[in-house]
Each structure stands twice: as C-alpha cells, then as structure tokens.
C-alpha positions in Angstrom: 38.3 23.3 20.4 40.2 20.4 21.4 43.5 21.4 23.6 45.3 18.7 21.8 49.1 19.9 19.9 47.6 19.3 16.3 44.7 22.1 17.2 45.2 23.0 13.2 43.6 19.7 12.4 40.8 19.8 14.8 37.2 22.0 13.4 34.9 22.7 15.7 30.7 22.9 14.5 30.6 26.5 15.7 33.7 27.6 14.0 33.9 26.7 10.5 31.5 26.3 7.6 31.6 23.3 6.1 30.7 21.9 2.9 28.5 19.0 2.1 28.1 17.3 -1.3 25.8 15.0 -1.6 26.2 13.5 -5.3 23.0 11.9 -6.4 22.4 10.2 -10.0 19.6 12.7 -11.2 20.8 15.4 -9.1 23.9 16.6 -7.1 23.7 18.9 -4.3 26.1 21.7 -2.4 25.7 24.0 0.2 26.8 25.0 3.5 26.4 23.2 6.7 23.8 24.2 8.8 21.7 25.4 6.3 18.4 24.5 5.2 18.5 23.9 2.2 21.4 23.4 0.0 22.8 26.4 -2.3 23.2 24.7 -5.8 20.9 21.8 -6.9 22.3 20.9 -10.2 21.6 17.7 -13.1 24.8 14.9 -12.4 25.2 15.1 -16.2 27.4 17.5 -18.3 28.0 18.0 -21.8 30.6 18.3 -24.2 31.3 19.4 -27.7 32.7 15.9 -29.8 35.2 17.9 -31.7 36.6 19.1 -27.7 36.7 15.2 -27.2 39.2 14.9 -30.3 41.2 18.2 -29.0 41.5 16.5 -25.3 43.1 13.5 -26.5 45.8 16.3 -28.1 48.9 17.2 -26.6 48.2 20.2 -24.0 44.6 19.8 -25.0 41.8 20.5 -22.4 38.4 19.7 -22.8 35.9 21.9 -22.0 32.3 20.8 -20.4 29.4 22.5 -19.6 27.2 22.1 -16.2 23.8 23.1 -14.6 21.0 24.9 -17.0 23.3 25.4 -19.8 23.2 21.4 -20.9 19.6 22.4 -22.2 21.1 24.4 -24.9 20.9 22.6 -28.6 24.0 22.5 -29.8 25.5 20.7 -33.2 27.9 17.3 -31.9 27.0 18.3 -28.2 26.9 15.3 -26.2 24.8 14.8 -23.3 26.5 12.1 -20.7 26.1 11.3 -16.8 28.6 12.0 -14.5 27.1 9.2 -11.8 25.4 5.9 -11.5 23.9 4.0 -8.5 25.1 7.4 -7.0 28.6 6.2 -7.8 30.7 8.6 -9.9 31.6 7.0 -13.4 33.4 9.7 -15.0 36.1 11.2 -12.8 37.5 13.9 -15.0 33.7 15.2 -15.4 33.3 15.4 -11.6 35.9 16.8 -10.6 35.2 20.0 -13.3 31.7 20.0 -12.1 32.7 20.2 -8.2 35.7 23.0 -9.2 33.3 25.0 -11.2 30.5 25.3 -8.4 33.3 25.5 -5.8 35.4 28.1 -7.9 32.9 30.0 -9.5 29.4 29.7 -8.1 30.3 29.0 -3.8 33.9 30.7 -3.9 34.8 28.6 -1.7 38.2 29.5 0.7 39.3 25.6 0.5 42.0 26.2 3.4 39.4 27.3 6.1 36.5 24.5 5.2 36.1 21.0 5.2 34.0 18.9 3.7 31.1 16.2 4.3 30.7 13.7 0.8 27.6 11.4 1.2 28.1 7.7 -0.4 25.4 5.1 -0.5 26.0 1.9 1.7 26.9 -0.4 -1.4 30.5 1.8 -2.4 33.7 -0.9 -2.5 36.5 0.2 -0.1 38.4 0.8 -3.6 35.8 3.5 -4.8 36.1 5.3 -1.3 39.7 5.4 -1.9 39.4 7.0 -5.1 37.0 9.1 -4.1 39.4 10.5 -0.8 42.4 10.5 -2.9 40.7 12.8 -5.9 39.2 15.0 -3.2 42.6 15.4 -1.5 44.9 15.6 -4.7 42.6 18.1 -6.4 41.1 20.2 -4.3 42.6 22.0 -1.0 40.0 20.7 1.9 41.8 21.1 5.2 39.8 18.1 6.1 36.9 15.4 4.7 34.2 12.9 5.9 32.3 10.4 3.9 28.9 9.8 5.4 26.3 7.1 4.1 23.1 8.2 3.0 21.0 6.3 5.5 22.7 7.7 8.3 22.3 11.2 7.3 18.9 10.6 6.8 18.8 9.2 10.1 20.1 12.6 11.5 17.4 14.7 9.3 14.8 13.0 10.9 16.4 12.6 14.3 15.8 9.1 14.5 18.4 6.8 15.2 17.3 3.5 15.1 15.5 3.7 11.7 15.0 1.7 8.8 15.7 3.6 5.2 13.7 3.2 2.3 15.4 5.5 -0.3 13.5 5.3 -3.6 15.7 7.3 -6.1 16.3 7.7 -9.7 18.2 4.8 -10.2 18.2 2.9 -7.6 15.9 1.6 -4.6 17.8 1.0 -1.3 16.5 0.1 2.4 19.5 -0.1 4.8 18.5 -0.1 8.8 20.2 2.0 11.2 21.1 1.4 14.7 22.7 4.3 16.5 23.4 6.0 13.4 25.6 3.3 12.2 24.0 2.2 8.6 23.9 -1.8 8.6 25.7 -2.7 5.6 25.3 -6.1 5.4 21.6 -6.0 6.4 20.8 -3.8 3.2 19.1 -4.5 0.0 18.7 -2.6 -3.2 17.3 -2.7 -6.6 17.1 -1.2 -10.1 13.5 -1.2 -9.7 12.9 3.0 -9.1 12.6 6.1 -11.0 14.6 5.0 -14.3 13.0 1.7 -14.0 9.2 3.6 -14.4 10.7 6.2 -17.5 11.8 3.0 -19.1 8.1 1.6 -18.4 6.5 4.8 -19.8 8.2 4.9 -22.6 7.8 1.1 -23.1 4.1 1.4 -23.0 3.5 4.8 -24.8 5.3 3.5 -27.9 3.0 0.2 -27.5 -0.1 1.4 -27.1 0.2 4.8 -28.6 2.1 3.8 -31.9 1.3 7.1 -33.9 2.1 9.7 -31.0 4.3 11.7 -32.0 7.1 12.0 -28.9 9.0 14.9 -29.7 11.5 17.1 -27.2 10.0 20.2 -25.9 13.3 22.2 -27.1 12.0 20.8 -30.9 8.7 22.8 -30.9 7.9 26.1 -32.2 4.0 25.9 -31.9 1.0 23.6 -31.2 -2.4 23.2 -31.3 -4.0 21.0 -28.8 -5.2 17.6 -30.2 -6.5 14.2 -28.4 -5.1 10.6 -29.5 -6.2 9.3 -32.1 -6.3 12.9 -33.9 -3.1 13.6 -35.0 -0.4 16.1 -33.5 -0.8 19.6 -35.2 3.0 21.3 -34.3 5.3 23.0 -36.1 8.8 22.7 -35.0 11.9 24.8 -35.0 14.8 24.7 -37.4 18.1 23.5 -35.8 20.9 22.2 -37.0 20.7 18.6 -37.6 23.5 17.2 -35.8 21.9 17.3 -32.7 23.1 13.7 -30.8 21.1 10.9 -29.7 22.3 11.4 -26.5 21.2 14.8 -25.5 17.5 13.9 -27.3 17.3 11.3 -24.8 18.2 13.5 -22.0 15.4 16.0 -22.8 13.0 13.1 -23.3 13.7 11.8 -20.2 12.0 14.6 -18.4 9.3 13.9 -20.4 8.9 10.8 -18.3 9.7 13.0 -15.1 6.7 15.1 -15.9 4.6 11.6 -16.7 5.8 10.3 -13.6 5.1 13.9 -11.3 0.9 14.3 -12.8 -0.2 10.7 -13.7 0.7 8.4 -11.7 -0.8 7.0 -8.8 -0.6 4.0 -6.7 -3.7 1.2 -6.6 -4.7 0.0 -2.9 -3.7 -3.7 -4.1 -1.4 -5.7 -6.5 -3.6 -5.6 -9.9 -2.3 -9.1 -11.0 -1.8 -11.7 -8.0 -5.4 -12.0 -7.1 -7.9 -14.7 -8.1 -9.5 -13.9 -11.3 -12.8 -12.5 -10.6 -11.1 -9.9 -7.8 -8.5 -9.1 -10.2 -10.9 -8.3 -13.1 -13.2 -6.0 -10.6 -9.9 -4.2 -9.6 -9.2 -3.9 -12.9 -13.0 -2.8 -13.8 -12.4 0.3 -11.2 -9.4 1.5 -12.2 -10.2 2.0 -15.3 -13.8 3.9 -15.0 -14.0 7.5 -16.1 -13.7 8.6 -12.6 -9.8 7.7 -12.9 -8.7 8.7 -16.7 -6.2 11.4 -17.4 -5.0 13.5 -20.3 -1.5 13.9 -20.6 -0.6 16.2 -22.9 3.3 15.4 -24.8 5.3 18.2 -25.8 3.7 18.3 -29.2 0.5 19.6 -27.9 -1.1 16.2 -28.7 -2.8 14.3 -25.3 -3.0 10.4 -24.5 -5.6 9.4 -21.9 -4.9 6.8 -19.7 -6.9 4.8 -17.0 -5.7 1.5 -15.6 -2.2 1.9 -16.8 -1.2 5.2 -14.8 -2.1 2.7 -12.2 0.0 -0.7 -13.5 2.6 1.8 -14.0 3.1 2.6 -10.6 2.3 -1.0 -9.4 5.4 -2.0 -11.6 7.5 -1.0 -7.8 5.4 -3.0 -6.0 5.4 -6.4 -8.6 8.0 -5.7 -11.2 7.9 -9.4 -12.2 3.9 -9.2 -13.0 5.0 -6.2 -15.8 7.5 -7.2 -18.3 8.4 -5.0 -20.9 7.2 -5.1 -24.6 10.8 -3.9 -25.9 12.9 -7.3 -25.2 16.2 -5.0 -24.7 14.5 -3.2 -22.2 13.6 -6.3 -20.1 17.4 -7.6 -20.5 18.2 -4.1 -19.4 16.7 -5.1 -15.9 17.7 -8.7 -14.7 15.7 -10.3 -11.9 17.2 -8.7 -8.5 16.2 -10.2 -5.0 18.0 -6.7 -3.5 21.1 -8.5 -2.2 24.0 -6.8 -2.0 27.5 -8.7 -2.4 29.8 -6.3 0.1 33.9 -6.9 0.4 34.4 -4.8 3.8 35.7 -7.2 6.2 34.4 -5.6 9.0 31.2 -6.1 11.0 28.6 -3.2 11.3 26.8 -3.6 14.7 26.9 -6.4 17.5 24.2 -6.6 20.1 25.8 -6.1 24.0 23.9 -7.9 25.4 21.6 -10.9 24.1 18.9 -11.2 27.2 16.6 -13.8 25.0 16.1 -17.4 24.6 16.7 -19.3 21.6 12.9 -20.2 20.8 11.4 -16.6 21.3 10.6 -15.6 17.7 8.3 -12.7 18.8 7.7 -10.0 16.7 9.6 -11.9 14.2 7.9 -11.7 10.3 6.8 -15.0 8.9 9.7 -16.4 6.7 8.1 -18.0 3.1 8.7 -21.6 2.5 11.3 -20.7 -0.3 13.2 -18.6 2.4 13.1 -22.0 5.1 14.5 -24.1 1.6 17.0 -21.9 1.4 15.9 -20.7 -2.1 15.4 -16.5 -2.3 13.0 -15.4 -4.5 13.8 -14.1 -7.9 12.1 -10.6 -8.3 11.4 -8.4 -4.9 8.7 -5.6 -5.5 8.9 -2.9 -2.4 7.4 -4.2 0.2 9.0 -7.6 -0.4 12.3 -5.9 -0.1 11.6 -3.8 3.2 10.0 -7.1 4.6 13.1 -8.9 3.6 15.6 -6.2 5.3 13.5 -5.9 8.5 13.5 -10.2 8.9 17.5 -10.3 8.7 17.8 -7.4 11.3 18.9 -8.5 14.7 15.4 -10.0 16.5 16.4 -7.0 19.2 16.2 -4.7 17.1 13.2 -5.5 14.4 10.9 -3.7 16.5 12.3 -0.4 17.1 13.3 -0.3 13.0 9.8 -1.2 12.2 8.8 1.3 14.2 10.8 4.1 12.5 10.5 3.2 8.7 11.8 6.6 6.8 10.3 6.8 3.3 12.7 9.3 1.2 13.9 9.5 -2.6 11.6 11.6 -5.3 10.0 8.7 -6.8 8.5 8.4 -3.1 6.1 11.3 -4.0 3.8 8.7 -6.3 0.1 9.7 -4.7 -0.5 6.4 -2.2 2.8 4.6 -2.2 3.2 5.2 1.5 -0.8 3.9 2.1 0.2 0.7 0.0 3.8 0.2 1.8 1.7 0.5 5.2 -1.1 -2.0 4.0 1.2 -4.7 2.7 4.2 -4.2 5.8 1.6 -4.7 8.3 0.2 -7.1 6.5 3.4 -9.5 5.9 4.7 -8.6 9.9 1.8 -8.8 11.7 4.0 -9.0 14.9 5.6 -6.0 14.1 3.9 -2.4 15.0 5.2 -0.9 11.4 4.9 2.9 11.4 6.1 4.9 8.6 7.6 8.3 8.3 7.9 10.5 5.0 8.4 14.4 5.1 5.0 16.0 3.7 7.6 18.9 1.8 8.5 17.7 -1.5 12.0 20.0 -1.6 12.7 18.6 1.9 12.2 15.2 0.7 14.3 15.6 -2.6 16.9 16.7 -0.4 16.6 14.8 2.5 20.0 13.3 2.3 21.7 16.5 1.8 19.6 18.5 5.1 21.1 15.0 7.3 24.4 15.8 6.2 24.2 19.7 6.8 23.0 18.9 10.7 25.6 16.0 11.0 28.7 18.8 9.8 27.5 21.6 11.8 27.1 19.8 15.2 30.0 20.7 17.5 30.8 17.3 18.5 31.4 16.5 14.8 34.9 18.0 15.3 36.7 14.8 15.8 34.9 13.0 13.4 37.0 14.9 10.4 39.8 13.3 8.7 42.9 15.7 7.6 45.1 14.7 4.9 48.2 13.8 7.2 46.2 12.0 9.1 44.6 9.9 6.1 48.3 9.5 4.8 49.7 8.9 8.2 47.2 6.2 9.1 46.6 5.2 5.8 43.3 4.2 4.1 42.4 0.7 5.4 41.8 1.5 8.7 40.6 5.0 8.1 37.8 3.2 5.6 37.3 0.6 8.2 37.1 2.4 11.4 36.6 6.3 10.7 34.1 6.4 7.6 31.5 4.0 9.1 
C-alpha cells in the first residue's frame, strides 16, 4: 500500500478482488480478477415483454427484462433486442439491469470493497467513455474504476507487449498494434467484415441455393426424421402461441448460422477468384470433389450438402469484395470499408525516443501498392489486406517487432486454416518482414482472451495506482482523466 494520506483511495493487487467486465457484442463477460476464467459468460442481448414497454413509459412504471438462458424461452409479445454494438453499449437502461442483476444476484458483489476493470475497444469517442464512467459511478457503488482497451489486455494475456492484435469478433474485425502496452489508436483499422458478416452470408446463400429448405428455429420442433435436400423436411412442430416476434425468431436463427459457421466451414489455401482463369477453375475443381462435401443438418432434421461454398464462405474474410450478396439489402447493409478509423482524441498514442535511422532506409518496410503512392486507398480490405495495411503505417522502428508478435483472437478466429492463410498471404505481401503469428490452441481461452488480459492486468500489485476513485474523476475531471489515465 501506498503511504500516501488518501490510503482509502489506493487498492493494492494482493488486497482486493476486483471486478472485470469485458462487454462484448455476442457475449459479455464477469468474474474476478486473477481468475482463470471468468464466472458468468452471458448473451449481450435481453428481452422484454411489449406490454412491460407500454407500462415503462407509465408514471412509476418499471420495466422488467430478462437475461442469460432465460431469453430462450418462447414467450407471446417477447422481444429479443441487443444490449451492444461494435462492442459499444446501445441501450443504457438494459445494461445497467443486466450488470446489477449479475452483480446483485448472481456475484453478490460488496461494491464498497472492489473496484472494477471495464474493457472498451480502441474506436470508443471520448463522449462514450464519459457516459460509460458516469453510469458506472452514478449507479453502482465501485470504490474505484479503469477502462482498459481490448488490445492491451490481450497484450497482457499473452505477455507480449509489443504486439500487433487481430481480433476477429462477432461484429466487428479490428487489428490495433501495441507498443509497451499502449494500444495505437490511430494506427488501427477495423471492419464489419467478421462473424455477423458470414451469418448474413449463410443465410444469403442458403435461401439462394436451397430455395425449398425449410429454416425453422430449433425451439419450433417437436420431431424429425432425417431427410437430404432435395427430399423434403419430414417435422412436426410444436404448438405455441402465435405472437412469437420477429425479433426473438431471428435471435434463435442466428445460432443457426453459429453452428453453420463452428462444423462447416473451412478456409481454402488461396483466394478462389483473383487468379487467372485456368488456376481459378482447378482451385475451384478441388474444392469441390467428394473428398470436401458436408452434410449440414438444419434444425428440421432436413440436411444440405455443400462443397465449394463452405469454402467461398469462409474466403468471403479474406476478399469480401469478390462475394456480393444475392439479397440487395444485405449488400447495402455492408458498405465498402478500407478499415480506417476516424478518431476525435486529440492526443498522440506513442512517439519514438529516439529515431537512430536515415531518411532512405526503408528496410523491412512492406511494399506500398501504386493506389497507396497516388494517394488513393483501396475500397474493400479482406484480412490480410487490413493487417498489411496496419503493420505499413506503424513506426518503421517498430514494424518488425509487431510483425513478429501478430496475436490472432476473436471466435470467428477458430475457422479451420485462417491462421495458415493469414501466414501465407502476410509473408507474402511483407517479404521483409519475419511475420510470426500467435493464436491460443484453447477455444474457451480464446473466446475469452480479452477478459483473462484484463483479470492479470487488475490483480497485478503494481496496478494500484492505475485506479481511478470517484473524487478523483470529479476532482480532476474527465478530459484529462480520458486523455492521460484511461490510455
């Protein structure tokens, strides 16, 4: 402990237990720092009765939401919604009852005696941040909070830090370098191309290319007999009430897609469509011989087989712009995205000590394109456009020891071969950079690879002045706690 006069304010590693929540936009996670593994894992999405929605907007009405496992119930009027997206949170009233009633009920948390560590992704406005301190501090009793960036937590899990991030999540795909465990923000990149990207893609080509398939929610099913397309489905299915909402029948499809996603797909060694013809078509030929078909078998008990396109599926990552969608909303769902991020901080992440280099070196520097020397960007960035991207814009000092440390993470990461692929194509694109790439072989520990950073960053006992107390946030006040204190 520090011997400072404000000792109440100061919280050593070995003395407390804190609290990390690391808020996803699939999933959102809590536990205790210095555990392994965090205690509740829970869907970012909640639902809610319509007719509470009408009794909310009453005087003295409260509305009433339900969390975790439960949200899998069919219920008449029972709305589905998310509580986050991009890992930002969109509904504030629905996050703060989700956090209370795994605080409250599930942790029992004693607020007064533990602080707690939020992760944030690197692309959160300094007004979001604000909100998210002030809703922290005004509705729960925390002693004391950190916000932490993704990246840099990551950094910590894998005890690397000068790294380069490649988070490929549910919404979002982000690679942010970090140097000394400060995340680069204005050397990251993200896009929409990741996990929602490929459910949209599955469903797109299903309903193409399997019109007839019957796509039916798994809670919808009484029995089934197991048929192959073109037979048709042979189910029976259960009698609920008929007001069940749009919204929570997509929810329970979507993990549909998360189960297409998890056993079919599968990565292809090269791009299937940027080749000359006659390579492209014996690419094509391979992937789509017996050896590499699969039966998928929907809800309804009723199986598609699949060949080549479990394999353009997953090569949508890599060349999004090669793969439009057959459903026009769909494609205006996903504009073209070169990964650049438009940041307001005003203040600068990392500046080199000393610059021991002459102006013409360029080694170990990638190749720019000649759209990149014309000052033109390119539209649509797969991948391993995007990491080469991030890695030529980081400091020429620095490119090699981030190359050297590239940290795959995020669920959608799992796809069998997407680390082979990034590793052909980086080394490829740099070949004066030694690119070595790093992705936990545990799935749980990659799912929660964010969180496990956060839970060693909290429970080291030099974290202790690293917290922020309320006082001191309203004492200081939030510009230049944002600026210099949450880096």
């Amino acid at each position: 402990m520090s011997s400072g006069g404000n000792t109440s304010s100061v919280y050593a590693g070995d003395e407390i237990n804190a609290i990390v929540l690391d808020p996803g936009s699939y999933n959102t996670r809590i536990g205790y720092a210095g555990d392994d593994f965090p205690k509740v894992v829970v869907p970012s999405y909640y639902g809610i009765d319509k007719n509470d929605i009408a009794k909310s907007n009453a005087p003295g009405g409260k509305t009433r939401r339900v969390f975790g496992e439960d949200i899998n119930l069919p219920r008449s009027n029972f709305e589905t919604n998310p509580i986050l997206k991009d890992s930002e949170i969109q509904d504030w009233d629905a996050a703060v009852d989700q956090y209370s009633h795994y605080f409250n009920k599930v942790l029992k948390l004693d607020y007064k005696e533990q602080p707690i560590l939020i992760t944030e992704p690197v692309w959160t406005s300094n007004q979001y941040r604000q909100q998210l301190i002030d809703t922290f501090f005004e509705k729960f009793d925390f002693p004391a909070l950190y916000l932490a960036k993704s990246p840099t937590c990551i950094s910590f899990q894998q005890g690397r830090p000068n790294c380069l991030v490649v988070d490929i999540g549910h919404d979002s795909v982000s690679v942010t370098p970090v140097i000394d465990g400060i995340s680069l923000l204005k050397n990251s990149m993200k896009t929409n191309y990741a996990g929602r990207f490929l459910s949209d893609h599955i469903q797109d080509l299903l309903a193409h290319k399997f019109p007839e398939a019957k796509i039916e929610p798994r809670y919808r099913i009484k029995s089934k007999n197991p048929t192959v397309f073109p037979t048709a489905a042979d189910y029976t299915t259960k009698p609920l009430n008929e007001n069940i909402t749009t919204s929570f029948d997509d929810y329970q499809k979507e993990k549909i897609w998360h189960e297409f996603k998890e056993s079919m797909l599968e990565v292809p060694e090269k791009k299937l469509n940027n080749l000359n013809a006659s390579q492209s078509n014996s690419i094509k030929e391979f992937y789509s011989s017996d050896a590499n078909k699969r039966l998928f078998e929907l809800p309804t008990g009723q199986s598609v087989e699949l060949s080549l396109d479990r394999y353009a599926l997953a090569d949508t990552l890599f060349d999004p712009e090669s793969y439009p969608f057959h459903n026009a909303d769909l494609n205006e769902k996903y504009p073209p995205s070169n990964g650049e991020i438009s940041l307001a901080n005003t203040f600068d992440d990392y500046k080199p000590l000393k610059r021991a280099r002459k102006a013409e070196s360029n080694q170990s520097t990638p190749p720019l394109s000649q759209d990149d020397h014309n000052g033109n960007h390119t539209e649509i960035r797969g991948l391993s456009s995007l990491i080469s991207s991030t890695l030529s814009s980081v400091d020429i000092d620095l490119r090699s020891s981030v190359a050297h440390n590239i940290i795959i993470t995020g669920g959608v990461s799992l796809i069998p071969q997407l680390t082979e692929r990034l590793y052909t194509e980086l080394t490829n694109s740099n070949p004066g950079l030694k690119i070595r790439l790093h992705a936990v072989g545990n799935s749980s520990e990659r799912f929660n690879q964010a969180w496990i950073g956060g839970s060693i960053l909290a429970s080291l006992g030099t974290f202790h002045q690293m917290w922020v107390s309320k006082e001191e946030y309203q004492e200081v006040g939030p510009d230049r706690i944002l600026s210099q204190r949450f880096r």
